[in-house]
C-alpha positions as CSV (number, residue, x, y, z in Angstrom):
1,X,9.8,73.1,64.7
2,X,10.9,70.7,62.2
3,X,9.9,66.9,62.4
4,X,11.5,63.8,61.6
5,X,7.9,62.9,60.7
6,X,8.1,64.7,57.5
7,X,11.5,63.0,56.6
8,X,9.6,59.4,56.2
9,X,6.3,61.2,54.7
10,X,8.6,62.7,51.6
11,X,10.5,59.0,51.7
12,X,7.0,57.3,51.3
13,X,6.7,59.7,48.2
14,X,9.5,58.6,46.7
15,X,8.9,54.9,47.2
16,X,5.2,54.7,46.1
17,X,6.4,57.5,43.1
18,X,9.6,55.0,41.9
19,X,7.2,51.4,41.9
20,X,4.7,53.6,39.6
21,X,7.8,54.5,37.8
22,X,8.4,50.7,37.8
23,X,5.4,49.7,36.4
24,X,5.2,52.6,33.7
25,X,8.8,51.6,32.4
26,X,7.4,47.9,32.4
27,X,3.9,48.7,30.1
28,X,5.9,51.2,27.9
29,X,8.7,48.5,26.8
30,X,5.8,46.4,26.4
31,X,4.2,47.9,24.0
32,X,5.1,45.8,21.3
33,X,4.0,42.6,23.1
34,X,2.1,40.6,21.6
35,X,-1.5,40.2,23.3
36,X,0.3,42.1,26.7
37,X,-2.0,43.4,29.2
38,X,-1.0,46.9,31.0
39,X,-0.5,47.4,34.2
40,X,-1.7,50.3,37.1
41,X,-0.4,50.9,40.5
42,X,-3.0,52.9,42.8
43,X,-1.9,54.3,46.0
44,X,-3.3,55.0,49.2
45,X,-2.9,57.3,52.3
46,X,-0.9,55.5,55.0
47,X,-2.3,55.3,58.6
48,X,-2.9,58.4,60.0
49,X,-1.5,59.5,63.3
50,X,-4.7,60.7,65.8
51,X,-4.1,63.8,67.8
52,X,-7.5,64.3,68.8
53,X,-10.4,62.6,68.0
54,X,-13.0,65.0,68.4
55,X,-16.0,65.5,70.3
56,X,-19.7,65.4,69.9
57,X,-21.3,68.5,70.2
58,X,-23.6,69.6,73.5
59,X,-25.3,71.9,75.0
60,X,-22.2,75.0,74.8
61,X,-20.8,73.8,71.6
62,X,-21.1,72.4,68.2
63,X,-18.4,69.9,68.7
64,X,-15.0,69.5,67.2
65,X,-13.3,67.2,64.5
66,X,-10.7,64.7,64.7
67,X,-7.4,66.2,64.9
68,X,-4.9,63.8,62.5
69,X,-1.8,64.0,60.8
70,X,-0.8,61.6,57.7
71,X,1.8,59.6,57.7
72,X,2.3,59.6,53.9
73,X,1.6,57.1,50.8
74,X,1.8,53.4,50.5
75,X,0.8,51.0,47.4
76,X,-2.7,49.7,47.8
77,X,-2.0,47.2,44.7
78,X,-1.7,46.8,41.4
79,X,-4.7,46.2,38.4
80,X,-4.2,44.6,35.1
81,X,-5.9,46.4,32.2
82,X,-7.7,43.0,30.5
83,X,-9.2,45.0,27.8
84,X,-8.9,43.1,24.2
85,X,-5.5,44.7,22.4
86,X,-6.2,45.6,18.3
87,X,-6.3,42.6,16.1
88,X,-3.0,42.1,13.5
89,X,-3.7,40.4,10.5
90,X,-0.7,38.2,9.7
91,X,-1.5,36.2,7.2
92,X,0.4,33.2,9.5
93,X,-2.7,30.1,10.0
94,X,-0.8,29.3,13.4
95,X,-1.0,32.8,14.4
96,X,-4.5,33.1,16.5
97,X,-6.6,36.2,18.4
98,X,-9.4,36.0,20.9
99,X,-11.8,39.1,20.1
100,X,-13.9,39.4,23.2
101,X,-13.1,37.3,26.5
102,X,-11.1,34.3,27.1
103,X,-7.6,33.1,27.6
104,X,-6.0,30.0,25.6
105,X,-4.9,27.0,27.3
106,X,-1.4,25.7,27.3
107,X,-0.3,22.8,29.2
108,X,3.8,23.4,30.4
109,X,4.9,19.5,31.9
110,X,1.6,18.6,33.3
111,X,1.0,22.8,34.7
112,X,-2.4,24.5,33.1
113,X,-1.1,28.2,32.0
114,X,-3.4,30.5,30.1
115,X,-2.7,33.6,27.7
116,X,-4.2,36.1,25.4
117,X,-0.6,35.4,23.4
118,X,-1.5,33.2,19.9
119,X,1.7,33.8,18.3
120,X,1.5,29.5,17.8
121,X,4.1,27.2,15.8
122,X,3.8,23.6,15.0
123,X,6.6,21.1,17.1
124,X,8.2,18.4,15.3
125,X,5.5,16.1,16.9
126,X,3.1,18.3,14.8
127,X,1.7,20.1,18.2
128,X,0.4,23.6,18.3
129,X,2.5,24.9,21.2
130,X,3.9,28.5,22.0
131,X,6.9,29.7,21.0
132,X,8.5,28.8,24.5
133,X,7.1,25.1,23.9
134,X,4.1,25.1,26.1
135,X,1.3,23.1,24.0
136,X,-1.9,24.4,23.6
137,X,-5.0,22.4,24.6
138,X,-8.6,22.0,23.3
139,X,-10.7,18.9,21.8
140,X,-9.7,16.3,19.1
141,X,-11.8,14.4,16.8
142,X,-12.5,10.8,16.5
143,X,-12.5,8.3,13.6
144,X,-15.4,10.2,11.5
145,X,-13.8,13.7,12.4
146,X,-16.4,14.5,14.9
147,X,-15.0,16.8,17.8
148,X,-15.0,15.3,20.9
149,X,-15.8,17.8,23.3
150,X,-15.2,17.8,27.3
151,X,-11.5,16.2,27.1
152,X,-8.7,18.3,26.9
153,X,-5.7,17.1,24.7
154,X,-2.8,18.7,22.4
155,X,-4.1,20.0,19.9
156,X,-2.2,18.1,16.6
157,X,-2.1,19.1,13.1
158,X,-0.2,16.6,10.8
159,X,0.3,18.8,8.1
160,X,2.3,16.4,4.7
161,X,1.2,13.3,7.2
162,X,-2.6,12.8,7.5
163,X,-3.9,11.2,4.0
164,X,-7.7,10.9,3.2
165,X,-9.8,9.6,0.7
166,X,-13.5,9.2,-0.3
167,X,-15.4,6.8,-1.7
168,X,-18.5,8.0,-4.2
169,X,-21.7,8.1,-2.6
170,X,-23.6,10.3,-5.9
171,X,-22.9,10.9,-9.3
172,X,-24.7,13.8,-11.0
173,X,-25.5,13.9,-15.0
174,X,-26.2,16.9,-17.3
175,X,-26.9,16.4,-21.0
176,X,-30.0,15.6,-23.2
177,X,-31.5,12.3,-25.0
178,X,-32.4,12.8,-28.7
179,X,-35.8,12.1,-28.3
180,X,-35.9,12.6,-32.2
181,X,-33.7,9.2,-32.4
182,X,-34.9,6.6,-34.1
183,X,-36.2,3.6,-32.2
184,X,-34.1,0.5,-32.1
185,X,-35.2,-2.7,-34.1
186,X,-32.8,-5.2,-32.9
187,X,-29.2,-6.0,-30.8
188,X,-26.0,-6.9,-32.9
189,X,-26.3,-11.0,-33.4
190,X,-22.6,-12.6,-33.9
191,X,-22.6,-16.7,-34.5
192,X,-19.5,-18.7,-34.2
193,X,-19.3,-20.4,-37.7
194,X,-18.5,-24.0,-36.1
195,X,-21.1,-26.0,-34.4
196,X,-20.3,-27.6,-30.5
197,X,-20.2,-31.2,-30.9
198,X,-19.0,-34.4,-29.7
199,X,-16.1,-36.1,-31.4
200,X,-19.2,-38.3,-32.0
201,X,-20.7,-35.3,-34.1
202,X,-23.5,-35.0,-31.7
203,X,-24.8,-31.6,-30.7
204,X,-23.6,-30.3,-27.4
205,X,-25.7,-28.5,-25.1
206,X,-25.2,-26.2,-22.0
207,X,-24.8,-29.2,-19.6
208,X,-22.0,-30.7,-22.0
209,X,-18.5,-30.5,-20.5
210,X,-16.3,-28.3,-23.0
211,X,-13.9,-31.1,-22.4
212,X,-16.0,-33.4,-24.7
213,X,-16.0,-30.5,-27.5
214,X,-14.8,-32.0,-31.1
215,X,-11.8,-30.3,-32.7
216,X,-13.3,-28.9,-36.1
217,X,-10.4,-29.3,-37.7
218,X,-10.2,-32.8,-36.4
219,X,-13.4,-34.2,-35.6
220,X,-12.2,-37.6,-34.2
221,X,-10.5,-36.1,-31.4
222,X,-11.7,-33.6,-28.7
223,X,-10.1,-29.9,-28.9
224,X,-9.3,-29.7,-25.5
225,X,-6.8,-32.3,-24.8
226,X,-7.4,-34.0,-20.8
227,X,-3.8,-33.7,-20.6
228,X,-3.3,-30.6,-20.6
229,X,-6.1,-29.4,-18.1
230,X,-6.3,-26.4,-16.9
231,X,-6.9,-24.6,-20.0
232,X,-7.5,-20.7,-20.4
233,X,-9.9,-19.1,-22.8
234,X,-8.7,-15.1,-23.1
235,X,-11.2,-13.2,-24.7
236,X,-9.3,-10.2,-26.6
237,X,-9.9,-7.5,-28.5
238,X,-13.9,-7.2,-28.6
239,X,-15.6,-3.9,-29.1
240,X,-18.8,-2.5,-28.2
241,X,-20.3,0.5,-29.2
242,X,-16.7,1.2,-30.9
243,X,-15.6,0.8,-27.5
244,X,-12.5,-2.1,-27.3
245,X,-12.9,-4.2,-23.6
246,X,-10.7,-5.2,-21.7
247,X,-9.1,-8.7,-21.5
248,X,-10.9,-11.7,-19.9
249,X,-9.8,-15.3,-19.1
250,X,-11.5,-18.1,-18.1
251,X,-9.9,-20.9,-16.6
252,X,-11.1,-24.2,-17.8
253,X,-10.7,-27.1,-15.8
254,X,-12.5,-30.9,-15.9
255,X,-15.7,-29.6,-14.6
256,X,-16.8,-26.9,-17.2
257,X,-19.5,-26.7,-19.0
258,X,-21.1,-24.5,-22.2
259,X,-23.3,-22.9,-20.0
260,X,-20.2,-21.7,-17.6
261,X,-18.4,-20.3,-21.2
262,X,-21.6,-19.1,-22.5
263,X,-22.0,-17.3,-19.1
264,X,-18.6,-16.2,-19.3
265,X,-19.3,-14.6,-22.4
266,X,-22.2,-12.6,-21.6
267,X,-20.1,-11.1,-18.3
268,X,-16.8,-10.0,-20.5
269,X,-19.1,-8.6,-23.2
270,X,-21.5,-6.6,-20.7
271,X,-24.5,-8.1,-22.3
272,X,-27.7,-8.1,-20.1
273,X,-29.3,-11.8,-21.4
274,X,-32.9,-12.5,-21.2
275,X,-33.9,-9.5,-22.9
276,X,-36.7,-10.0,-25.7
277,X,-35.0,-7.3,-28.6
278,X,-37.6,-6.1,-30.8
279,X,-36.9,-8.6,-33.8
280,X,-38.0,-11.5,-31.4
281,X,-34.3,-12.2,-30.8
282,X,-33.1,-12.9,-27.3
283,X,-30.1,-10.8,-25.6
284,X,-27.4,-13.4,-24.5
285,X,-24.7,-16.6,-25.4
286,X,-26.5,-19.0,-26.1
287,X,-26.1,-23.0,-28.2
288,X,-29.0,-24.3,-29.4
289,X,-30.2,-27.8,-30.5
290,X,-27.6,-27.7,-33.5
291,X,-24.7,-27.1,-31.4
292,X,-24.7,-23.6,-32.9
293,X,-23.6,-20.5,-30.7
294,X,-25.0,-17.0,-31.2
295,X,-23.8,-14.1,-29.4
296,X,-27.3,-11.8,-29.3
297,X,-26.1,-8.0,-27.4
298,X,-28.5,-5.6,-26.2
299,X,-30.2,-2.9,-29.1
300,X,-28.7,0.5,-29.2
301,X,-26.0,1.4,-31.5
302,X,-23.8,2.0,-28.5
303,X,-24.1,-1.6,-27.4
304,X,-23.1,-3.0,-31.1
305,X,-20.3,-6.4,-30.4
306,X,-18.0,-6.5,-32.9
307,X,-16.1,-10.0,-32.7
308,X,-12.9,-10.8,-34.9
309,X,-11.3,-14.3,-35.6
310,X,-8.8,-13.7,-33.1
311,X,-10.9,-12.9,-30.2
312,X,-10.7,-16.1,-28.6
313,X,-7.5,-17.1,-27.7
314,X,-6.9,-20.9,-26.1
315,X,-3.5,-21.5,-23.5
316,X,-2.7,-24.3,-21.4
317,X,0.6,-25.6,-19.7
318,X,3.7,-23.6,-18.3
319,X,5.4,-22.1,-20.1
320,X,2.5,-21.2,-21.4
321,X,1.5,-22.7,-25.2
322,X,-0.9,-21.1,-27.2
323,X,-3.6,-23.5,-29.3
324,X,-4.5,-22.2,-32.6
325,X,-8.1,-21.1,-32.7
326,X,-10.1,-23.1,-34.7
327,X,-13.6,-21.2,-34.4
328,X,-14.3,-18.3,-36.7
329,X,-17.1,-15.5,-36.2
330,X,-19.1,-13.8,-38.4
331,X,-21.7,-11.1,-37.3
332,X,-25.3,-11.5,-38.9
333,X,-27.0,-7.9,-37.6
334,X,-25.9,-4.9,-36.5
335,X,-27.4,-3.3,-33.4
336,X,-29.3,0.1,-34.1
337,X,-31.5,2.9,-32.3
338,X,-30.7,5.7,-31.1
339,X,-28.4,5.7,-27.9
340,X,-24.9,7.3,-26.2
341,X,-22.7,5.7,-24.1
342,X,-20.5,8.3,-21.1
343,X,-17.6,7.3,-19.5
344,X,-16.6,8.4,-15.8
345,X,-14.3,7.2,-12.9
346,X,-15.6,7.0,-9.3
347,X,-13.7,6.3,-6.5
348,X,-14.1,3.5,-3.6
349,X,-12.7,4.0,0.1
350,X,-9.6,3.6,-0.4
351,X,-9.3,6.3,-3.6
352,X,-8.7,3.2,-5.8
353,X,-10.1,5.1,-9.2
354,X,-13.4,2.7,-10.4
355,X,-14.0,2.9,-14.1
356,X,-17.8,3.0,-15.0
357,X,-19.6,3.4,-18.5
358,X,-23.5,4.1,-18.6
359,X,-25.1,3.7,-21.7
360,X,-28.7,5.1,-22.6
361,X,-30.7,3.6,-25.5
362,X,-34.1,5.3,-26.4
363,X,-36.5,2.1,-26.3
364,X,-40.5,3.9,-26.7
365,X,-42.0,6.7,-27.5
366,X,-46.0,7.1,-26.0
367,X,-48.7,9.6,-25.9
368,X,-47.3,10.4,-22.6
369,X,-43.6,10.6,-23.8
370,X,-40.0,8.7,-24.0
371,X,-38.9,5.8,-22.4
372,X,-35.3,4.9,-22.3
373,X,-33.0,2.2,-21.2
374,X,-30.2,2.4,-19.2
375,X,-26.9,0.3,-18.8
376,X,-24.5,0.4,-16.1
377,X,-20.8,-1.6,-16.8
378,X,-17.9,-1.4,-14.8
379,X,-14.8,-4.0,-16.1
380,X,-13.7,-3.7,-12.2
381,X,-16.3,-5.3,-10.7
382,X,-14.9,-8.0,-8.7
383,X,-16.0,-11.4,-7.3
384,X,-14.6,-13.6,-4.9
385,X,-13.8,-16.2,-8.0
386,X,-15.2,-17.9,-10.7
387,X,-16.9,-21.7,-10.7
388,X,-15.2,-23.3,-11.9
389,X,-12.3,-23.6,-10.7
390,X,-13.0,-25.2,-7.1
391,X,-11.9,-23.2,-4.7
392,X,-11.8,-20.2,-6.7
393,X,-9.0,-17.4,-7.0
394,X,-9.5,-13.7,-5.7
395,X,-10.0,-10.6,-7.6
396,X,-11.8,-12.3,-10.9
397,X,-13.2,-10.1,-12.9
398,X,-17.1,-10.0,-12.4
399,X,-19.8,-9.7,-15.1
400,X,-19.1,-5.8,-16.4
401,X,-23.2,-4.7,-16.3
402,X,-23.6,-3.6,-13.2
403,X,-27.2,-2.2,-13.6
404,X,-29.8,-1.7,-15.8
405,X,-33.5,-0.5,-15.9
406,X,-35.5,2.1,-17.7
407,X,-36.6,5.9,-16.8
408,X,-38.9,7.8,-18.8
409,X,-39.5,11.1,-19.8
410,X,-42.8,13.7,-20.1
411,X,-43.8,15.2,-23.3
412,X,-41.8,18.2,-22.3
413,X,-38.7,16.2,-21.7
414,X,-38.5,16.5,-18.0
415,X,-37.3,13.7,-16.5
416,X,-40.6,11.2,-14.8
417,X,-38.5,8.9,-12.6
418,X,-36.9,10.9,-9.6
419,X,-35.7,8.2,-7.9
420,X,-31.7,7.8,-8.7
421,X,-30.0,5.0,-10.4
422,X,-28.8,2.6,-7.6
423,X,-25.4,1.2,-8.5
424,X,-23.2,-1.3,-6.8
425,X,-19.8,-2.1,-7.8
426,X,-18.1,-5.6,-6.2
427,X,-14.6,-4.7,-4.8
428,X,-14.0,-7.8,-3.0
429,X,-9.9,-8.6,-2.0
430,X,-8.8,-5.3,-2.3
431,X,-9.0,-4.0,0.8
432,X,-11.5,-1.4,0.0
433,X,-15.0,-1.5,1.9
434,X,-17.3,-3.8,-0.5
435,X,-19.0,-3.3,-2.3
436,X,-19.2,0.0,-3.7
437,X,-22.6,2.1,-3.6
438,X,-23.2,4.9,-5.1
439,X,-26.3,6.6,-7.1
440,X,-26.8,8.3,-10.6
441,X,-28.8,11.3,-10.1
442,X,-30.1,12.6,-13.4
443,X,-32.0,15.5,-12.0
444,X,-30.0,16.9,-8.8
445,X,-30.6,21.0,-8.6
446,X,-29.4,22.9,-11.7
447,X,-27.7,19.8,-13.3
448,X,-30.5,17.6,-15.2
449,X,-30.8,15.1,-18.2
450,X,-33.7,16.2,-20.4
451,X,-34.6,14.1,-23.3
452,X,-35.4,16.9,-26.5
453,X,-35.3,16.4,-30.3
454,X,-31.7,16.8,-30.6
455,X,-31.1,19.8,-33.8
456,X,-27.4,18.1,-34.0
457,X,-29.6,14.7,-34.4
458,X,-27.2,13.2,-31.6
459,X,-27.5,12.5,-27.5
460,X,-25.3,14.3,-25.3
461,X,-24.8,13.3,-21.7
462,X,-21.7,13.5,-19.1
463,X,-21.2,13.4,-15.8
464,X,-21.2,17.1,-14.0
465,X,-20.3,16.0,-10.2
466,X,-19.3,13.3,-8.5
467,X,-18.4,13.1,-4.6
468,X,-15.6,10.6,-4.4
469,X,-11.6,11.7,-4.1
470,X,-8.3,9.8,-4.4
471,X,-5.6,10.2,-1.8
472,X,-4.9,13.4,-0.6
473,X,-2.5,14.7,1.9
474,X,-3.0,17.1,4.2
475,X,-1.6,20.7,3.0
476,X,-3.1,23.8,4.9
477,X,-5.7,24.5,7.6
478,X,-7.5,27.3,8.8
479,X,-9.4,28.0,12.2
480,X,-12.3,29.4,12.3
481,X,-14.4,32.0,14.4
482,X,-15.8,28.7,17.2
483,X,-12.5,27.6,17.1
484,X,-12.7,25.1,15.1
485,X,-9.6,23.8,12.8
486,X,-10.4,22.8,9.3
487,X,-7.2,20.8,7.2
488,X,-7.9,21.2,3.3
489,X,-6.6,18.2,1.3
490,X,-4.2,17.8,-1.8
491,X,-7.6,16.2,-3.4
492,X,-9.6,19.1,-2.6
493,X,-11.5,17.3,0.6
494,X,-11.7,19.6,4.1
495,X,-12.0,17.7,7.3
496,X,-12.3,19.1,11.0
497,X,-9.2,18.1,13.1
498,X,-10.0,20.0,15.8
499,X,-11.3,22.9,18.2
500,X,-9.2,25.5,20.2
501,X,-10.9,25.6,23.8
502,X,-11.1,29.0,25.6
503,X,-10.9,29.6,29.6
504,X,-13.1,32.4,31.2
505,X,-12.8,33.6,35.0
506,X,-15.0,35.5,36.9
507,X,-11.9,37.8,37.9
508,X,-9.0,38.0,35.6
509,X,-7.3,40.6,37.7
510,X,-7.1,37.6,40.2
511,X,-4.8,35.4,38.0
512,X,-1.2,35.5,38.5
513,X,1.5,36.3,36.3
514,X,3.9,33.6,35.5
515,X,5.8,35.0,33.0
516,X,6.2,35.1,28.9
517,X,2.7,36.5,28.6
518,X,1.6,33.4,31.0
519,X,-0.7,33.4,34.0
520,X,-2.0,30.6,36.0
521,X,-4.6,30.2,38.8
522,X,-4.8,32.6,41.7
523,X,-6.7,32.9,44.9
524,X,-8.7,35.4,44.2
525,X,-9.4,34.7,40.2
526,X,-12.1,31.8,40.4
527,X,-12.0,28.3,39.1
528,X,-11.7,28.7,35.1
529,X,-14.5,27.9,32.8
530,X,-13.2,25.7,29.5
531,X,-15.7,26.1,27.0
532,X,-15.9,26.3,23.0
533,X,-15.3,29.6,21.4
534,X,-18.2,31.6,21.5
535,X,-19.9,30.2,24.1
536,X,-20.3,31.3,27.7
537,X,-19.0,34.8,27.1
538,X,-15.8,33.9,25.6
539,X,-14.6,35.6,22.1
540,X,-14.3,34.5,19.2
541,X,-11.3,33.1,17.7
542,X,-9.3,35.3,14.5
543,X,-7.1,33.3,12.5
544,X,-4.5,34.3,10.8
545,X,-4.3,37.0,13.5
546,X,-2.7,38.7,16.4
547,X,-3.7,41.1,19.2
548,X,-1.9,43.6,19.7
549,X,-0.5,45.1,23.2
550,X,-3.3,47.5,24.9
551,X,-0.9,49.8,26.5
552,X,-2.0,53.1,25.7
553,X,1.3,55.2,25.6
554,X,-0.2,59.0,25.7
555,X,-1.5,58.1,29.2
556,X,1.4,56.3,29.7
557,X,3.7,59.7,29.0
558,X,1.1,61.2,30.8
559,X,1.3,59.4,34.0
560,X,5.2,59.4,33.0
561,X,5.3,63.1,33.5
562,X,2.8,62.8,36.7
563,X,5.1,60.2,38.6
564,X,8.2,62.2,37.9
565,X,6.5,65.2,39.7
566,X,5.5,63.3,42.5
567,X,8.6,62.3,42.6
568,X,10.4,65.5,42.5
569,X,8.0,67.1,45.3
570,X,8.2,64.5,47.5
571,X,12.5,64.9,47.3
572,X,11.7,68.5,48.0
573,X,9.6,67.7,51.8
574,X,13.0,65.8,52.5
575,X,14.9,68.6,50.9
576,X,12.8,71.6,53.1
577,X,12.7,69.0,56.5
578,X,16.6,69.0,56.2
579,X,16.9,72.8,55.7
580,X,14.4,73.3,59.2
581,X,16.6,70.7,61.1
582,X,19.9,72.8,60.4
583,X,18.0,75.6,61.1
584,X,17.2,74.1,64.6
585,X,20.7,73.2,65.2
586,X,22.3,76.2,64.4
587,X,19.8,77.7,67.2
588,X,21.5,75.7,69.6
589,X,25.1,76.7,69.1
């Protein structure tokens, strides 16, 4: 006889058949979801309904089985398929995959959500956040661009915002010293045609205040009238090595002497004093017992002063009245030897640009090979002030050599002294860390100074590298396989702004789905691991990527055609109970 029982076995069909139809619909209109993971629902039998359950077997018999009759099918659960999707190479440097394990972490109002979904955009605030604003998380950097692991925070990427610059640490040279020059015989030697004396025509010397200097045009009187203190001597339009300098001014007050203009001199000019040339002349300003002043430069044609009439130029007062020079020069030797001057720019920390010359003069030739001199200027090397005045202004100009020494070369040329050209360059009152360091390196890998017989007959050296940069905005950035972010500068400089963390569970069927290709925290999932990319058995990160959706639709038309036959059977026990209940009625009328 027909049972009711079968009525609720077929309806249990249909139910468990139309939720597997559910979740099939669900994966195959995700299938072009970015990063989505499918779906399964299992069944299982429902409780069974015990007729008889059996006996053991004895001494007559063998025994008999349980007797029991199912009650149909119900839905033991559902199981996420957290296989890795296809990557999609998009080109977009927001757009991020995870190849291998892991979830991103995204912080919605204060609520840690995770997701395989990288499709990322940058806020207004410059945030990497998910198209439905959650931000996403991982570690920032601090002052030297050093990640900071172990804290989560937004990770921010102030693209046209974020400016750097670097101050030179190394300069590298390439080139080659004539070492078939001709060695130098003596520095350029310039005299200024009018004795320093008193109005008393006695001699001064480098203690006498300039103040007591005699007018040569009118010897009675001194040039330099009291009155009129401060003065300012501008020294304009020298050259050296062919080279014009730039303007310098010293201010002249009651308390200067010779010795502070011959000084003065020697710093404008870039002449390193002291130095015994080779005709017995000394490099430097200097007066002697006649009152007469010579200007003596270093040897080297590229260190040749050239002096005019007009390159001392006297002011005093406001507005400012200029006193006509009476001093005349006339040069007495020119500097020769073989030698080459280079000019390059550094940079300090601020990208100021820093203008240095180096100038090499061949200076010996041994048994055991060359020996040359170098000079280091710089017209913006800066001190505090000059002394006099008292107290002194900021941002003088300082003396323009800022180095000098020798290296030598073997009788092939190679270069003896290895250890680089120190160099440090005063930038006082600008803001800028001070002073500037930096070192010459004239052998550094494949770039290298050798000193040859020239066949042009002429030295040849110029700077090949140097490590500095002026300001530079941030433009792009990339991230790479650990996750870490790295922003590429207008100048050409990269810096690290960041990492992406990863979270890993023990059971990511356990986590809970929240919605928009979310899930947080569930009770079965485990307590997530945050850890760097690549570590702990989380993936590596794919920029410029997407993973795809997993769903495999031939199963999924598979299982389609599966569920819909489940589905019609099961409508057909309802169909056949139905037919054997009429059957039963019509018995009874």
């Amino acid at each position: 006889m027909a049972s009711t029982t079968a009525l609720l076995t077929g309806l249990s069909g249909l139910t468990v058949n139309s939720r597997r139809l559910d979740v099939i619909g669900n994966n195959i209109s995700n299938v072009n979801t970015t990063a989505y993971k499918s779906n399964r629902i299992l069944f299982a039998p429902a409780f069974a309904r015990t007729l008889n359950s059996g006996s053991g077997p004895s001494g007559q018999n063998g025994g008999t089985n349980p007797i029991q009759l199912g009650l149909g099918a119900t839905v033991a659960g559902t199981q996420r398929n957290f296989n890795p999707g296809g990557p999609s190479t998009t080109g977009v440097p927001t757009d991020l995959a995870i190849d291998g394990n892991g979830l991103f972490i995204v912080d919605r109002g204060g609520q840690q959500l995770y997701t395989r979904n990288g499709a990322f955009q940058l806020t207004a605030e410059r945030n990497l956040a998910t198209i439905t604003g959650e931000r996403v998380q991982g570690y920032g950097v601090d002052a030297q661009y050093n990640v900071v692991p172990g804290s989560l925070k937004a990770i921010n990427i102030p693209l046209g915002s974020l400016t750097l610059a670097e101050a030179t640490t190394k300069a590298n040279f390439a080139g080659n010293l004539n070492a078939g020059g001709s060695l130098p015989t003596r520095g350029s030697t310039t005299t200024i045609n009018q004795p320093f004396v008193t109005t008393a025509a006695a001699p001064l010397t480098g203690a006498s205040l300039l103040t007591a200097l005699a007018d040569p045009n009118t010897p009675a009187s001194t040039f330099l009238t009291p009155a009129n203190l401060p003065y300012t001597l501008t020294l304009t339009g020298a050259q050296r090595g062919g080279k014009t300098l730039p303007d310098r001014t010293l201010t002249i007050n009651a308390a200067t002497t010779v010795t502070n203009l011959l000084n003065f001199v020697n710093s404008s000019l870039g002449i390193v004093p002291g130095v015994t040339n080779p005709d017995g002349s000394v490099s430097g300003a200097q007066i002697n017992g006649a009152g007469v002043v010579s200007i003596v430069g270093n040897t080297g044609s590229a260190n040749n002063i050239v002096l005019s009439n007009n390159s001392f130029r006297w002011d005093y007062g406001t507005p400012v009245t200029n006193l006509p020079n009476p001093f005349t020069f006339a040069q007495t030797a020119t500097a020769d030897g073989e030698s080459v001057r280079t000019g390059f720019i550094v940079y300090d920390s601020l990208g100021t640009s820093v203008n240095v010359d180096v100038t090499m003069v061949l200076s010996a030739k041994t048994n055991a090979g060359t020996t040359w001199s170098y000079f280091v200027d710089s017209p913006d090397n800066l001190v505090a002030g000059t002394s006099p005045p008292t107290p002194a202004p900021p941002n003088q100009p300082g003396p323009r050599n800022v180095g000098n020494g020798t290296v030598s070369f073997d009788t092939s040329g190679r270069l003896l002294t290895t250890t680089p050209i120190s160099v440090t360059i005063n930038r006082v009152n600008t803001g800028a860390l001070s002073p500037l360091g930096f070192s010459l390196n004239l052998a550094s890998g494949g770039d290298n100074v050798t000193a040859l017989s020239s066949a042009t007959g002429s030295s040849n050296i110029a700077m090949v590298f140097q490590n500095g940069s002026p300001l530079g905005v941030l433009s792009t950035f990339s991230v790479g396989g650990d996750g870490l972010i790295t922003g590429a500068f207008s100048n050409g400089l990269t810096r690290t702004l960041g990492q992406v963390a990863l979270a890993t569970f023990t059971n990511y069927q356990g986590l809970v789905d929240s919605g928009n290709n979310l899930f947080a925290v569930g009770p079965n999932s485990g307590t997530p691991l945050i850890t760097e990319p690549q570590k702990f058995g989380s993936g590596r990160i794919l920029g410029g990527s997407l993973e795809q959706s997993n769903v495999d639709l031939g199963q999924e038309f598979i299982d389609l055609v599966l569920t819909s036959t489940g589905y019609s059977a099961s409508s057909r026990v309802i169909t056949t109970t139905d037919q054997l209940l009429q059957q039963l009625i019509a018995i009874g009328r």
